[in-house]
N, C-alpha and C positions, 0 to 999 in steps of 0.2 A: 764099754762102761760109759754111762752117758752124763760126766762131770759138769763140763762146762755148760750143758743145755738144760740145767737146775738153774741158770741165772742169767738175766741180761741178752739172753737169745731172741733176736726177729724172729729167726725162723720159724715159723710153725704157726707162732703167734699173732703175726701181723694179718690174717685171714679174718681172725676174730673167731672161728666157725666154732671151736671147742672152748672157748677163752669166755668168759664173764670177766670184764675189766672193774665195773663197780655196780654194787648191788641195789647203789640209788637210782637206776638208771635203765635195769635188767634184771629179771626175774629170777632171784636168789633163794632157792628151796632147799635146806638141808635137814634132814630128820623130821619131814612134814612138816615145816616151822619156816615162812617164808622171815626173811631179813632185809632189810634195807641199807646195813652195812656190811663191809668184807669185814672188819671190825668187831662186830658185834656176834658173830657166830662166834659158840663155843668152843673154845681153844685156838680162837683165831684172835683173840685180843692181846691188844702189844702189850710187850712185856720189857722194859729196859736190857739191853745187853750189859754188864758188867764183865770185870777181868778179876782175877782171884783177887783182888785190893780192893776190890769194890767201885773203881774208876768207873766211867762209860767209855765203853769201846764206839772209838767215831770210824765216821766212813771216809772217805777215799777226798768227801769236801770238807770235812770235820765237822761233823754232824754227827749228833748219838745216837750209836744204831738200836732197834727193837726189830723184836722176834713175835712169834707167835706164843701162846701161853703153852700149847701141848708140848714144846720142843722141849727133850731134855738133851743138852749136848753130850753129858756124861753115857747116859744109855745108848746114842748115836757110838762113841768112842769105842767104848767097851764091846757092842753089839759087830760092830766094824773088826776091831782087833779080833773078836775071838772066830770073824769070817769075811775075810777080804771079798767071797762073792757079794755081801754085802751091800758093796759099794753099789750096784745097782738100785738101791732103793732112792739113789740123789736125782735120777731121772725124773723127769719128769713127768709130774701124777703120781713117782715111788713114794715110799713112804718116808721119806727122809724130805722130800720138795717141801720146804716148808711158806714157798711165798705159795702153793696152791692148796686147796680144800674142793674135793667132788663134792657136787651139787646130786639134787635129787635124779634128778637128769640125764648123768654122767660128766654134764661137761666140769670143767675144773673152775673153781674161782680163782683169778688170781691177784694177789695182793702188792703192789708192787713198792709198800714200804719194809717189804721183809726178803727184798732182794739181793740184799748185800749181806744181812742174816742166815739165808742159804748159803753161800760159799764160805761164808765164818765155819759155817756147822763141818763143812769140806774139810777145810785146812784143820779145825778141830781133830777131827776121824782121823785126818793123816798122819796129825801131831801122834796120838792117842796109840799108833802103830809105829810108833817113832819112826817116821817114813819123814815129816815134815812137809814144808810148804811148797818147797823146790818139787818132791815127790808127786803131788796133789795137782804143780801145776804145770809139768813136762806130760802127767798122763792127762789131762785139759785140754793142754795145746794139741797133741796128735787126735783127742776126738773131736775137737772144735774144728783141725782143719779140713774133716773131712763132712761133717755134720751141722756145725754152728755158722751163721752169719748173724755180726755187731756190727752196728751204726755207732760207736764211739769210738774216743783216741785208744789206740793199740799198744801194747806192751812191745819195746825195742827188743826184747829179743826172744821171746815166745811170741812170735806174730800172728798167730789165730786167737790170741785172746787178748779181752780190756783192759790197761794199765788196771782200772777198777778191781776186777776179780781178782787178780793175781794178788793186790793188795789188802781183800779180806781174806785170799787162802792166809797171807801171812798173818794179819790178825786171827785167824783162827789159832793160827800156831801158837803166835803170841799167848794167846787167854788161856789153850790148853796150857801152856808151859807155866804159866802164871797160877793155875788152879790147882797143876799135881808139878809141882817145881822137881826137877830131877838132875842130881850130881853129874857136872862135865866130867868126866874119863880122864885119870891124870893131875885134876885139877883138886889142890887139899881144901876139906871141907871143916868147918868150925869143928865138927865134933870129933877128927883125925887128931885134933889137938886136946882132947879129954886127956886127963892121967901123964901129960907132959911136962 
């Protein structure tokens, strides 16, 4: 399952060979319709992240994170829960990568303000399977260590992956738990107290 290499991965990338990094600069053709932004292609325009409150969901520097317009987290959740193979689509080029968009070409474009919006979508899915964040980022760590190399500071105790990711799987969690709020086990609920 190829979690952690939806986000934040050298590998593969630093080549450039398959990668389009911006489209001011590199020849950007989707749907016969050359672009001059990663931006400006359909379903690729940012979209504010919110949390069921309506807050912005910030990243890892407290910055508000944005998505791409196509993504719906809920259909990610739902599509995931009702088929853990699923998860394959977070690959990269799958249909869940959301910081990339194939080009006319093949190669992929990749957007690298919806970097941290990919692993939300992660932790989301995981949430969405009540697996959680921990779940999302123990399976991360065993395919980062064998798959992913990051140039940033590393998580103290998932060591194949960036404090960063591990931090929007938890926001993912977070937003899912925030969106479909769901009763702790044990714990009484306002409406256990109706008719008392």
């Amino acid at each position: 399952m190829g979690y952690a290499d939806s986000a934040n991965n050298n590998s593969g990338e630093s080549s450039g060979k398959n990668i389009i990094r911006d489209c001011a600069t590199e020849v950007c053709t989707v749907g016969g319709v050359r672009y001059t932004s990663n931006t400006s292609i359909p379903g690729n325009d940012p979209v504010p992240l919110k949390d069921g409150y309506g807050k912005p969901v910030l990243d890892s520097s407290g910055n508000p994170m944005v998505g791409p317009s196509r993504a719906n987290l809920d259909t990610v959740a739902n599509e995931f829960k009702a088929d853990l193979s699923k998860g394959k689509e977070f690959r990269q080029g799958g249909e869940w990568d959301f910081q990339r968009v194939k080009d006319d070409s093949g190669r992929y474009i990749f957007t690298e303000s919806y970097r941290d919006f990919a692993n939300v979508a992660i932790g989301y899915a995981f949430s969405g399977r009540q697996m959680g964040w921990v779940e999302a980022s123990v399976t991360a760590d065993v395919y980062a260590l064998f798959k992913s190399k990051f140039n940033e500071p590393m998580h103290p105790i998932l060591f194949s992956l960036p404090k960063a990711l591990v931090y929007d799987y938890q926001q993912g969690d977070r937003v899912y738990q925030s969106v479909h709020p769901t009763p702790t086990p044990g714990v009484l609920q306002r409406s256990d107290y109706n008719g008392m």
